[in-house]
C-alpha positions in Angstrom: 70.9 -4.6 27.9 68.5 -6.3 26.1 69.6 -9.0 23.6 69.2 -8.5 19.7 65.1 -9.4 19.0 64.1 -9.3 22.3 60.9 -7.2 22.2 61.5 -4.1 24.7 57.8 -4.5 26.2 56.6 -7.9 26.3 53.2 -7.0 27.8 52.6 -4.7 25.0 53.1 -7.6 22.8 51.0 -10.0 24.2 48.4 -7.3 23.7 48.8 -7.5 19.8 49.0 -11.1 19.5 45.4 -11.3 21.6 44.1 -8.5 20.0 45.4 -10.6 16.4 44.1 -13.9 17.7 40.6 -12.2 18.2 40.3 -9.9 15.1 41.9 -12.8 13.0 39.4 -15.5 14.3 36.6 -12.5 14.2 37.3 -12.7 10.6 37.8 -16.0 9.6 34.5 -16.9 11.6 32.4 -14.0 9.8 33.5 -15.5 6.6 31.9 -18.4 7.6 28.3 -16.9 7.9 27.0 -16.6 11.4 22.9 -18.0 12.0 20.1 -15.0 10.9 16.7 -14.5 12.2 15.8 -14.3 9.0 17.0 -13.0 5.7 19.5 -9.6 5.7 18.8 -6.6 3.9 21.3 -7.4 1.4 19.8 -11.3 0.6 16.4 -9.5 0.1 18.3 -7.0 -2.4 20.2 -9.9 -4.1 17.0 -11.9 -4.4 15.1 -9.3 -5.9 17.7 -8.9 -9.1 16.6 -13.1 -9.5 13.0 -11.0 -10.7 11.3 -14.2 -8.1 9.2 -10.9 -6.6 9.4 -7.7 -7.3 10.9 -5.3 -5.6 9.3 -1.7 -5.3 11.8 0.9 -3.4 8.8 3.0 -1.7 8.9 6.9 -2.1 6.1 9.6 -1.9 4.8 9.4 -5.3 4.3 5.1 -4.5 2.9 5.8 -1.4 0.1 7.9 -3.5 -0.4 5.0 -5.8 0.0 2.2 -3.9 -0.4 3.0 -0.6 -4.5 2.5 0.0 -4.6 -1.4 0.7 -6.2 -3.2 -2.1 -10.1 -3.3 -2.1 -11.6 -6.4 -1.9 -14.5 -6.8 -4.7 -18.0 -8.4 -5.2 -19.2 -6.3 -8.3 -17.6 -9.0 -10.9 -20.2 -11.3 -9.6 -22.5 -10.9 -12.9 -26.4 -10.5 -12.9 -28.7 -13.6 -14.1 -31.3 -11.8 -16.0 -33.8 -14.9 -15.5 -32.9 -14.3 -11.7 -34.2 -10.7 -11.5 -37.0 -9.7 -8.8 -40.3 -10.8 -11.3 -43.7 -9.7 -10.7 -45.0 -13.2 -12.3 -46.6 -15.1 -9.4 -45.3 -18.5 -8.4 -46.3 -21.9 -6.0 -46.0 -20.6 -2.5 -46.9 -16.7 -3.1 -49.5 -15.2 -1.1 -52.5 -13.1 -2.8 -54.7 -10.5 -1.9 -57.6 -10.2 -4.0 -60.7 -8.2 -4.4 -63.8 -8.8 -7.1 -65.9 -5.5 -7.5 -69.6 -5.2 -9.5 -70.9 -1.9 -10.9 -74.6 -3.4 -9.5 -76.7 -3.6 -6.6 -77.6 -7.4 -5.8 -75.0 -9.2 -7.7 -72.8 -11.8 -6.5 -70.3 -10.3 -4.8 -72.7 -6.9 -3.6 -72.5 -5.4 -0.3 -74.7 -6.9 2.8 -77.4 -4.2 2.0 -76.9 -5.4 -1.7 -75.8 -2.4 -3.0 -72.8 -2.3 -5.4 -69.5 -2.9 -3.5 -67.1 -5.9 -3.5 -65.7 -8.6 -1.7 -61.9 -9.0 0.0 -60.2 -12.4 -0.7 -57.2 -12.1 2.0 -54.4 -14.7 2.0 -54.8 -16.8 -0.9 -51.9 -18.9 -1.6 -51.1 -20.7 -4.5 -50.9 -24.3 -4.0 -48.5 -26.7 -5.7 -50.6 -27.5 -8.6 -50.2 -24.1 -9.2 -53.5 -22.7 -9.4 -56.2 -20.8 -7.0 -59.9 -21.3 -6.2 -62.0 -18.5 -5.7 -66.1 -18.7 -5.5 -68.0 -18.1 -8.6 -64.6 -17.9 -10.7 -63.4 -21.7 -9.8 -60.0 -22.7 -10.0 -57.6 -21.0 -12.3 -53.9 -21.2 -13.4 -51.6 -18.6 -12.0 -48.0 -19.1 -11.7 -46.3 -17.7 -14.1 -48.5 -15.2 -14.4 -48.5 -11.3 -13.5 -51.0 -9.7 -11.3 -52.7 -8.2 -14.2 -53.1 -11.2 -16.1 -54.8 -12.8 -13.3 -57.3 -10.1 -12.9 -58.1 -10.6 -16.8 -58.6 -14.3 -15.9 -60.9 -13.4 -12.9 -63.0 -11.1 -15.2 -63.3 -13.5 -17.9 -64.6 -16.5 -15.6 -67.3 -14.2 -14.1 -68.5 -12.6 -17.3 -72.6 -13.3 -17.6 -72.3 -14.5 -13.7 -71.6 -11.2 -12.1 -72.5 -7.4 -12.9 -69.5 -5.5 -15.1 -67.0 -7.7 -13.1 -63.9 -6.3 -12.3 -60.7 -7.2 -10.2 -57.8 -5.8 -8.2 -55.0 -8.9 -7.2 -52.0 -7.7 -4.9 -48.7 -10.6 -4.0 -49.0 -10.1 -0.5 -45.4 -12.2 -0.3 -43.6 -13.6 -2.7 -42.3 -17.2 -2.0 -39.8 -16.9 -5.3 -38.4 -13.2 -4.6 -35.9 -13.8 -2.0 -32.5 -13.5 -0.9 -31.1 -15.2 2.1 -29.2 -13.1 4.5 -27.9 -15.2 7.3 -24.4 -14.8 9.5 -23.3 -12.4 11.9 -26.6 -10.4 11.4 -29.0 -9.3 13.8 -31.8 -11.0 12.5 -30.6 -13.4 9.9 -33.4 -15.3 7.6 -35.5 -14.6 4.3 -35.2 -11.4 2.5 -38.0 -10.1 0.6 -37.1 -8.5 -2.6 -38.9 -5.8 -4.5 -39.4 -4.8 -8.1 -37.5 -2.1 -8.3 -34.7 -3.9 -6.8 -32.7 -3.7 -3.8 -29.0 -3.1 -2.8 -26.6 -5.2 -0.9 -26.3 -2.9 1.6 -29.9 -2.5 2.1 -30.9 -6.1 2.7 -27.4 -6.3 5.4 -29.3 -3.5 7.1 -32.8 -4.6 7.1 -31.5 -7.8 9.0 -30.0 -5.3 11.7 -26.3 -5.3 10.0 -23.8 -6.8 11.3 -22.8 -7.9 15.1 -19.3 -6.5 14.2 -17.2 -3.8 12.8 -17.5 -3.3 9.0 -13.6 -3.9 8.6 -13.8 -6.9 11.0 -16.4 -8.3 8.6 -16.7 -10.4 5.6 -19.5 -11.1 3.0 -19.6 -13.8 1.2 -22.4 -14.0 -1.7 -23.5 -17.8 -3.7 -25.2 -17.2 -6.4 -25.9 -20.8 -8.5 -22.9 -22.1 -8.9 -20.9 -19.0 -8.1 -19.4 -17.0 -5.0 -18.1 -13.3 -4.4 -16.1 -12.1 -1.1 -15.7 -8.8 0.1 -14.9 -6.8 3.2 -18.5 -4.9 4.6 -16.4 -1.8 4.5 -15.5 -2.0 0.9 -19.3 -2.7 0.2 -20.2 0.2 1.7 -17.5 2.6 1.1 -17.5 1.6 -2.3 -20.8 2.0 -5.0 -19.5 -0.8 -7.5 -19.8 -3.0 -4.4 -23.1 -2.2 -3.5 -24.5 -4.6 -6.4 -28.7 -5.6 -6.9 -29.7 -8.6 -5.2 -31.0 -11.3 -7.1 -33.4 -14.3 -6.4 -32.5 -17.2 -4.6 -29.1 -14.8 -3.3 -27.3 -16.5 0.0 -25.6 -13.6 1.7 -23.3 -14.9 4.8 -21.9 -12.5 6.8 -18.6 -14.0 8.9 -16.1 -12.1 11.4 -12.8 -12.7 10.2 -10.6 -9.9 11.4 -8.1 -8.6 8.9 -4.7 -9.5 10.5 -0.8 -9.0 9.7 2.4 -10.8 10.6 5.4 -8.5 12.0 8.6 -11.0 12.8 12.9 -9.3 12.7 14.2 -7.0 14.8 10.7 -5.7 16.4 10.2 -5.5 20.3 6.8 -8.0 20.1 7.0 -10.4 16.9 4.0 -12.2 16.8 0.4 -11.7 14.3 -1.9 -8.8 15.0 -5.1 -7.3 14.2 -5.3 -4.4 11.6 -7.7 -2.4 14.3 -9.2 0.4 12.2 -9.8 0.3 7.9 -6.6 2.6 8.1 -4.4 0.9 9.3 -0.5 2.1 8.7 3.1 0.8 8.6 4.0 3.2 11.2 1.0 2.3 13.5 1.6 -1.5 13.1 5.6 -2.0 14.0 4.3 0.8 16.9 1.8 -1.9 18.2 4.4 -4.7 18.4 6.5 -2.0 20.5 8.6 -0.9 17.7 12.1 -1.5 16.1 14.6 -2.4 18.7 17.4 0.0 18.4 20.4 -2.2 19.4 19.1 -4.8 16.4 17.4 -2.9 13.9 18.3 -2.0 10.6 16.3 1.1 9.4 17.3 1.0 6.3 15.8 -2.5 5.9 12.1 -2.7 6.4 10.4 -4.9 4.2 6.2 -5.8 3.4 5.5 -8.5 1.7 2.3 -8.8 -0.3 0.8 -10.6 -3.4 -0.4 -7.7 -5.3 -2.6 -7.8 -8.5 -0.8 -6.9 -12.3 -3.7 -4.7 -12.7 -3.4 -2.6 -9.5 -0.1 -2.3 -9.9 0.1 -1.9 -14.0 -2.4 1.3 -12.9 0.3 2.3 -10.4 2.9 2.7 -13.4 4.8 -0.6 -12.8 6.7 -1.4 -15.7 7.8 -4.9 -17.1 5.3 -7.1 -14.6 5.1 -10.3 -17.5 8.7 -10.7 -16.5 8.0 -11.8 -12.9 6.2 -15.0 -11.6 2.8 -14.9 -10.6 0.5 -17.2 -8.2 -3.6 -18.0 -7.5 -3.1 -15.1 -4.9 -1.5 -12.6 -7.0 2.4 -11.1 -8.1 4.5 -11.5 -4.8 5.6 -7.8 -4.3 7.9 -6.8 -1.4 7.8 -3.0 -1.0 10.8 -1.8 0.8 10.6 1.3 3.3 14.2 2.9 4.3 13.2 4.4 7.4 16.9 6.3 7.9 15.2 8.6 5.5 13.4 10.9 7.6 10.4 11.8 5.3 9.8 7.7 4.9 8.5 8.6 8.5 5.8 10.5 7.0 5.6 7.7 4.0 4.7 5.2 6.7 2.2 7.1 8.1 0.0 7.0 4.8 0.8 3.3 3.9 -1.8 1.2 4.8 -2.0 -2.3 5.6 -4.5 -5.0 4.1 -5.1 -9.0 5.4 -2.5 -11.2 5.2 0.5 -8.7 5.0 3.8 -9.7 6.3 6.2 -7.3 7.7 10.1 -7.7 8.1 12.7 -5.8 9.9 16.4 -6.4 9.4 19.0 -6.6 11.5 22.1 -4.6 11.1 25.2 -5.9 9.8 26.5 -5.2 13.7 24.2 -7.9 15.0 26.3 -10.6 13.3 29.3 -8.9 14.7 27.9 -9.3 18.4 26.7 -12.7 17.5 30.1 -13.8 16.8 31.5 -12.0 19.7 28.9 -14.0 22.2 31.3 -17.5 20.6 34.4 -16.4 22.8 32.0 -15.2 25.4 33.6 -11.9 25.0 31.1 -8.3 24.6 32.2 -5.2 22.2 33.9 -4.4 25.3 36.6 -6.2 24.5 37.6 -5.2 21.3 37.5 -2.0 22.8 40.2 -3.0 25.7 41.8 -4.8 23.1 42.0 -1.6 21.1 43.0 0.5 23.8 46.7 -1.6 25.0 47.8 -1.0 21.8 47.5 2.5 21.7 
């Protein structure tokens, strides 16, 4: 007979104080914070009440707002009137003149010397900014429009020739160019006209660009001034597609549009944005998707520095309460993909440069982290639980 306290199965009793021991260190350990890869769903929530970003819970009516990645612009780059294509001639231009008479043996008559005229190909203006021609001498003509030269011409040959009259052409036009030089096909000197010519237009006339449009950026200087812009927004979008001007540099560069995926992913690491619409979805696909034993789906997180007025158009309210940088508000959009139409949500938002994707871990992976201390599996708190029962 058993004495008074004795426990009547001592093995059973061992069980419980193990299975104590290991809950009871389980818990004083977890109160002691266990090492992240990176911050929890929860620090991102708590942080985001600090108003140090903001924080913008993604649903369907955002993802119609928000989800197109911002455009890049070049269309705030403002025109220099005084640089506009002229039609006055300047030192370097290239003219194409012809003198006519009414008469038969005048100065400039045919070889049978009948009426007719003479062809003065290639004349370039020289540095002192003037031309010679026979009978007319030398005459002043930059600054000057073709018209106005051939009211010079005619007055130098009045009482010399027979009812003078005169037809002047700019063959090239040393002052009305752009530059478009890069990742073109055939980069160098642009000639512009007078009616004006497109962006667009001059990238094509120097056989576009040796990559894709998305892959592509444009950068403009004009004087002291530069615009950047992705190919594709300049051609997908009219406002981009802005008048050249004289003296315009126009370098084209490949700088792919990438993103950063890092958390509880199969593949973290940077990647391309492939295509101009490029999604959430497609991009944690690419880096073999959210691993299911560490994921949490409720926590998937993009960070981006958006602009107040994108996001002021979106409906945003109270944006002068949050910090902002050089490169724009940080926002963090958050996606809870254990919603099964933020599939669909995911499929629409696309990514732009420079995005940074998170994925949480769930609050189990601290559990097994502390488990792998005693070198112990969930297996064990299952045996654990097991002898007891």
């Amino acid at each position: 007979m058993p004495l008074p306290g004795t426990p009547r199965n001592p093995s059973r009793c061992a069980a419980l104080t193990r299975r104590s021991l290991l809950l009871g260190g389980i818990a004083a350990l977890s109160a002691c914070g266990l090492p992240q890869q990176g911050p929890t769903t929860t620090a991102v929530l708590e942080a985001a009440e600090e108003k140090t970003f903001l924080m913008i819970e993604v649903d369907d009516a955002i993802a119609r707002t928000l989800g197109d990645p911002p455009a890049t612009s070049v269309a705030d780059l403002s025109l220099d009137p005084s640089a506009a294509p002229s039609e006055a001639v300047g030192i370097g231009d290239v003219l194409n003149i012809r003198i006519l008479e009414a008469g038969s043996g005048g100065l400039f008559a045919t070889a049978n010397g009948g009426a007719g005229g003479t062809d003065f190909q290639d004349v370039t203006v020289g540095r002192s900014g003037r031309i010679a021609l026979p009978y007319v001498g030398e005459i002043p003509v930059v600054g000057r429009t073709p018209v106005q030269i051939e009211d010079l011409i005619v007055e130098n040959l009045r009482g010399k020739a027979i009812e003078p009259q005169a037809l002047v052409r700019i063959a090239m036009s040393s002052g009305n160019r752009a530059v478009i030089s890069g990742t073109v096909g055939s980069p160098g000197p642009f000639q512009l006209s007078l009616s004006g010519d497109r962006l667009s237009a001059a990238i094509a006339a120097a056989g576009g660009s040796t990559h894709p449009a998305h892959e592509t950026t444009v950068t403009i200087l004009r004087n002291a001034r530069q615009a950047r812009a992705r190919l594709s927004d300049i051609l997908l979008r009219p406002g981009n597609d802005i008048p050249l001007q004289r003296d315009d540099l126009v370098v084209l560069s490949h700088e792919p549009p990438r993103y950063t995926l890092s958390g509880a992913v199969g593949q973290p690491d940077t990647y391309r944005i492939e295509t101009p619409r490029y999604s959430l979805l497609e991009a944690i696909t690419a880096a073999g998707g959210a691993r299911d034993e560490r994921a949490n789906p409720a926590g998937v997180f993009l960070f981006r520095h958006e602009s107040r007025r994108r996001l002021g158009r979106a409906g945003i309210p109270a944006l002068d309460t949050y910090p902002i940088t050089d490169a724009g508000l940080p926002t963090v959009y958050r996606f809870d993909m254990s919603r099964p139409e933020t599939q669909f949500i995911a499929q629409r938002f696309l990514l732009a440069d420079g995005d940074a994707i998170f994925v949480t871990n769930a609050a189990s992976i601290s559990l097994g982290k502390l488990l792998s201390l005693f070198d112990l599996g969930a297996g064990a708190v299952n045996r654990a639980q097991s002898i007891t029962e």
